[in-house]
C-alpha positions, 0 to 999 in steps of 0.5 A: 894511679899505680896499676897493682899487676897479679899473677901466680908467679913474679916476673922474676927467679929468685936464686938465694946462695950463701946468704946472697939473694939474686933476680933474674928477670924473665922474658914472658909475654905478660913481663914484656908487655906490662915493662913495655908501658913505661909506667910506674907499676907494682906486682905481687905473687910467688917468686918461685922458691919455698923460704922457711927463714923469716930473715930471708923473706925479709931479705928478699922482700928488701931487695925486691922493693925498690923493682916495685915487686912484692913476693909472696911466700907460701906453705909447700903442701897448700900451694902444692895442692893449689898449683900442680893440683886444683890448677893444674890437674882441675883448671888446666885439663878441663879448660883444654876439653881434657876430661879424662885427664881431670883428677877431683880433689877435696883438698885441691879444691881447699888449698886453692881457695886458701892461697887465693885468700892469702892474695886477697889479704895481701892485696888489702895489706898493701893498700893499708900500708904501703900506700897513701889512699887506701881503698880508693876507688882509682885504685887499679888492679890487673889479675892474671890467669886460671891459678887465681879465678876466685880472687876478684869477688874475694877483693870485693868481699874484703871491701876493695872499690876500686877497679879490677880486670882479669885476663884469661890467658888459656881457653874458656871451653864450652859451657858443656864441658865447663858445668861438668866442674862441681866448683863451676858456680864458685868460679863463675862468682869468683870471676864476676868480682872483676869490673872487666873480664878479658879473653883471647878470643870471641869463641871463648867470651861466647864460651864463658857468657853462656856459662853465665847465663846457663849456672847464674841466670845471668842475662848478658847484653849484646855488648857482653855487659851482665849485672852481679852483685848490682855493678856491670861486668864487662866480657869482652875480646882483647888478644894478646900479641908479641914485642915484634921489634925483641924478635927482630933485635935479636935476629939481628945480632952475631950470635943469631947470624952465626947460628943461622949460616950453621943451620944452612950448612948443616942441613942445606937444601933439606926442608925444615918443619920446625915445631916448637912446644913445651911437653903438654899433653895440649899440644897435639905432639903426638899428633903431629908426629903420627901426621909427619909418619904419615907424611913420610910415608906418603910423600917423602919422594916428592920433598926432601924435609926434617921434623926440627922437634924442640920440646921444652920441659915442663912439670917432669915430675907429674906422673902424666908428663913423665908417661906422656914423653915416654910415648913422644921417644918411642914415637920418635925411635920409631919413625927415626928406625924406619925412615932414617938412611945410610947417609945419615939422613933422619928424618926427625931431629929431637931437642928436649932442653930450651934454647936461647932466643939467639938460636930459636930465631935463628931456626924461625928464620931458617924453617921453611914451615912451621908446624902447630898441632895444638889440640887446644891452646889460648892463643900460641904466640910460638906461631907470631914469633915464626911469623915476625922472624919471616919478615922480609925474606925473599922467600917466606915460609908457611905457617900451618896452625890448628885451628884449636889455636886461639890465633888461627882467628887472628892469623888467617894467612895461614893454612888451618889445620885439624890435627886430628886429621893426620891425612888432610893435614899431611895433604896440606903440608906436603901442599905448603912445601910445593907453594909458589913464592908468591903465594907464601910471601903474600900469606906471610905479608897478611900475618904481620901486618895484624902481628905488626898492628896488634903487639904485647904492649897494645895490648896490655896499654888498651886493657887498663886504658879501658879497665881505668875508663870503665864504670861499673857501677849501676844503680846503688845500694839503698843503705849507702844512700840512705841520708840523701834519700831520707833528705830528699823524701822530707824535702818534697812537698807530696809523696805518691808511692807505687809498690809492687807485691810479689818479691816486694812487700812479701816473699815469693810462693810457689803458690801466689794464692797463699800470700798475705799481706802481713799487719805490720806491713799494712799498718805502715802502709796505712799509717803512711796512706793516713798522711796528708801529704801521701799518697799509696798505690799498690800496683799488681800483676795480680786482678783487683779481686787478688789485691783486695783478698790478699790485703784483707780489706774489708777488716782493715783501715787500708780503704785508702790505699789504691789498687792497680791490678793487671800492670795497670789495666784495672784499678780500685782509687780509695773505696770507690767502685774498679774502673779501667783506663781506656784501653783498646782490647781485642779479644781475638788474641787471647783464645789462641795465646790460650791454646798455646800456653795449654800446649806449653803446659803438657810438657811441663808438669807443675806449670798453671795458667791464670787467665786475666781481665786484660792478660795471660798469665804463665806460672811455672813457680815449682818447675826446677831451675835447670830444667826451665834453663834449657826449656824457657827460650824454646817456650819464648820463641814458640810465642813469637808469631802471636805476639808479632800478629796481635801487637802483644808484649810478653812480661817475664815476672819471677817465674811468670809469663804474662801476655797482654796488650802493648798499651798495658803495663805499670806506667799506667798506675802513675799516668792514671794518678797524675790525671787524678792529683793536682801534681806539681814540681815539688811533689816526689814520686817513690817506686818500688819493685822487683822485676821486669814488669816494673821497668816500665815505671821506673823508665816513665820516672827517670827524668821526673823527680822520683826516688826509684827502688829495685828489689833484690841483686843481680837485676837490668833496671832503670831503677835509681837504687837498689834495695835487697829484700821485703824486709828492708822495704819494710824498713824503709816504708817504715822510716819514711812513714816516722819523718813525715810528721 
């Protein structure tokens, strides 16, 4: 098993000069982590160069094969679009709460899907010719990233079995701010192609489940498993971390010790407040320099201190950066005007350029503060390189971290800031430079031991340990096991059917009095309740009086198909008069869950109550989706005291709330008619339904010999297998009915 790796970019530059093609690798946290493994991988995405020449992108291809790296080669204007537009000027501001700065775009919106496709069948293309075991089902893939959300269910799509994990490496926000995305749902279903999706941080999974739950009615279990497409998808935590020994090396060698005796003699005693970010307007920068003014101004005669300010460069070319900048200059001119001294003293010390990983441990090292700002950030590894470069000084610094930050969850020796807060942050800087040595060296102490514990390569080990671990797979699709369904149907003695109605044998309506049951379908029920060896029983929500109007018969042959109406409290065997098992009902309950449901049914106008033998019932069928949404969880808990008074059970149907006693549900059908029948080992039962009132017999079935079926995707069941709609169980019922003879 090789793990395919994909990411927008490839871990290496590609630099092309006179016909002669050189790598570079680089030194990411995702490189470093997935080298680290020493394991045999390959990786597939773009290289970071536009080539026009066929024989070039054959070159380069060639001299990348044997690294185990596949690049991908792309048109400049749709990967434009894809990259600095939908990614960059959609994804990245929203995913950072950024609304202002998200700028909607059709053509964005276009390219993005393109260049994901053109992975996908990239993806499809190498296991097709580059390896022995095509579309395996151990087959692993690891995707990386908010550049490439749509491409798991794109893989699946394309017919892909094997196992695929996503990891987010910025935040997932707020489902508030997330539906505000025109292309939400898309990216939801997107996402939901993978068999594990990973996150930074809890707040983020939390994020993203009540995303699911609110855009895709996804209901997502206390372990963060959720049903699509009929597999699970697992949402869970995994936070990224560093190689802490890289950080140690390289603080180790000449050059670094060099660079820090420059630092402390050319600043000597000054207090350094190091701050390092790449030019983003998440990055708090701005704030911070307000804070540090702030800071100055009111506690500048009590510490002797320098803002060491790297900034990295990043996307020059976009109008906001270029603006934003601008603002990050004057700020700093400003604050450098007003506070510098006669004796060359200033108070800022500006870098926009990269430094080398000699120079920038070096300053980690020699900072007595370090100081993240970031308005928003997935994780901030900067915060665990200044950490690990404290190590074992006699005297460590401090970390002060916003708490936007993914690893203030993580790093809790720090002090946590709000960066909006300029004067409390200002406060607890000023706090941070007066800390005994004690106090900091414990903090610092506390940081490392998680930095230590939790490194880049544990963390990339544990993801595809648990990705290659994982099964996905629920219950299965009808069609695929159609053969050893079919074998196991004809080799049982008797058949004792048990169907739903509603979403089962017809379509939904919003009103339910409307359903027929069509000739077709009763002819193949009849034609199967007319064998000797079969047994037919239908098995309602809906009263006795409902079954029989709907099935119509009194002008039919279906006299010989059973009812079970109400869950089972009431059934009809055959033409003989309704009876009811002995249940013991009270019918104390029923006036004030009455009560309740009328008040519930003024505030939502289109809802109706249908009142039972035995139940209930709670219809809101016309009510749009969105509204229900925010209103279905208020309704639930409004009920729960008279569930818990009367031992009642609430059933949500499709869009129906039925209330009845705890003794009352389907089961009781398949209880009934084992008392009736003369039932042995060899005798199959067959169920068939669509939601959550027929759980109870595909529960009750589990360990007996029964072929179990639920209708439609998406769905919790107990059920064996799943079939999509009325119309393949018709199918079905129709094909049974031809084997038996």
């Amino acid at each position: 098993m090789t793990p395919l790796i994909i990411s927008n970019r490839l871990p290496i530059t590609t630099t092309i000069n006179n016909d002669e093609i050189y790598h570079e690798f680089t030194s990411g946290g995702l490189s470093t982590a997935i080298r680290s493994l020493n394991i045999n991988f390959k990786w597939i995405g773009w290289n970071g160069s536009f080539i026009d020449s066929e024989i070039t992108k054959e070159k380069v291809k060639s001299s990348l094969k044997d690294k185990g790296i596949i690049p991908l080669f792309f048109d400049k204007t749709h990967f434009n679009n894809y990259y600095n537009g939908f990614s960059n000027k959609i994804i990245w501001p929203l995913f950072h709460y950024l609304l202002d700065k998200v700028e909607y775009n059709k053509e964005y919106w276009t390219s993005y899907k393109f260049i994901n496709n053109i992975f996908a069948d990239s993806i499809m293309k190498y296991y097709e010719t580059e390896t022995n075991n095509d579309n395996d089902n151990d087959n692993i893939i690891w995707i990386h990233d908010y550049h490439l959300l749509l491409l798991p269910s794109l893989l699946r799509n394309k017919g892909f079995r094997g196992k695929i994990g996503f990891f987010l490496h910025i935040p997932f926000p707020s489902s508030e701010i997330f539906r505000t995305c025109p292309y939400s749902k898309n990216i939801l279903e997107g996402l939901s192609g993978a068999d594990i999706i990973g996150f930074h941080t809890y707040n983020y999974c939390r994020h993203f489940i009540t995303s699911l739950e609110r855009i895709l009615d996804c209901d997502v279990n206390s372990i963060g498993e959720y049903l699509f497409d009929n597999r699970k998808v697992l949402v869970k935590t995994c936070p990224i971390g560093i190689s802490p020994n890289n950080f140690k090396n390289i603080l180790n060698t000449e050059k670094s010790k060099n660079n820090i005796s420059l630092l402390k003699e050319h600043f000597g005693n000054t207090n350094i407040i190091l701050s390092v970010d790449r030019l983003d307007y998440t990055k708090g920068i701005l704030e911070k320099l307000e804070t540090y003014e702030y800071f100055l101004e009111h506690y500048q005669k009590k510490q002797n201190t320098i803002l060491y300010l790297i900034l990295v460069p990043s996307r020059e070319a976009v109008d906001q950066y270029q603006e934003l900048l601008k603002n990050i200059e004057e700020k700093i001119s400003a604050i450098n005007g007003r506070y510098s001294t006669f004796s060359y003293y200033s108070p800022i010390h500006f870098l926009y350029q990269s430094v080398t990983e000699d120079e920038l441990c070096a300053l980690y090292y020699q900072s007595d503060i370090m100081l993240v700002t970031a308005c928003r950030d997935g994780m901030n590894l900067v915060s665990f390189e200044y950490c690990i470069c404290q190590e074992n000084k006699k005297e460590s610094g401090v970390l002060i971290l916003s708490e936007f930050a993914g690893a203030s969850e993580y790093l809790t020796g720090s002090i946590i800031i709000n960066p909006n807060n300029k004067e409390e942050t200002a406060y607890k800087l000023n706090n941070a430079l007066l800390m005994n040595v004690t106090e900091k060296n414990h903090r610092m102490d506390f940081n490392n031991s998680y930095i230590k514990k939790y490194t880049n390569k544990e963390w990339a080990l544990n993801f595809i340990n648990d990705l290659n671990n994982y099964n996905g797979q629920r219950n299965k699709d009808y069609k695929l096991f159609k053969d050893k369904i079919n074998k196991k149907f004809v080799e049982s003695k008797n058949k004792y059917f048990f169907i739903d109605v509603d979403g089962t044998l017809v379509n939904f309506k919003n009103d339910p009095s409307e359903i027929r049951i069509p000739i077709e379908i009763k002819k193949i029920l009849e034609s199967l309740s007319n064998k000797n060896s079969v047994n037919v029983n239908i098995v309602s929500g809906r009263t006795i009086d409902s079954l029989e109007d709907i099935f119509n018969r009194d002008s039919t042959n279906s006299q010989d198909i059973n009812l079970f109406g109400e869950h089972g409290s009431f059934y009809k065997i055959g033409k003989n008069d309704t009876q009811s098992p002995k249940i013991k009902s009270s019918k104390e309950w029923r006036s004030n869950v009455l009560d309740k449901f009328k008040e519930l049914k003024e505030g939502l106008p289109g809802s109706w109550i249908e009142t039972k033998n035995h139940a209930i019932a709670f219809h809101y069928r016309e009510i749009p989706d969105e509204y229900l949404k925010i209103r279905l969880k208020i309704i639930k808990n409004s009920l729960s005291y008279l569930l818990y008074k009367y031992n009642l059970q609430l059933i949500s149907g499709n869009k129906v709330l039925d209330i009845l006693e705890k003794e009352n549900n389907k089961s009781l059908a398949i209880k009934e008619i084992i008392k009736l029948q003369n039932i042995s080992l060899d005798d199959l039962f067959i169920a068939i339904g669509d939601d959550t009132t027929d759980e109870s017999m595909f529960e009750f079935l589990k360990n007996k010999n029964s072929l179990t079926f639920k209708v439609g995707k998406n769905k919790k069941t107990e059920a064996k297998y799943y079939i999509e709609s009325p119309v393949e169980v018709s199918n079905m019922l129709e094909e049974f009915s031809s084997l038996i003879e």
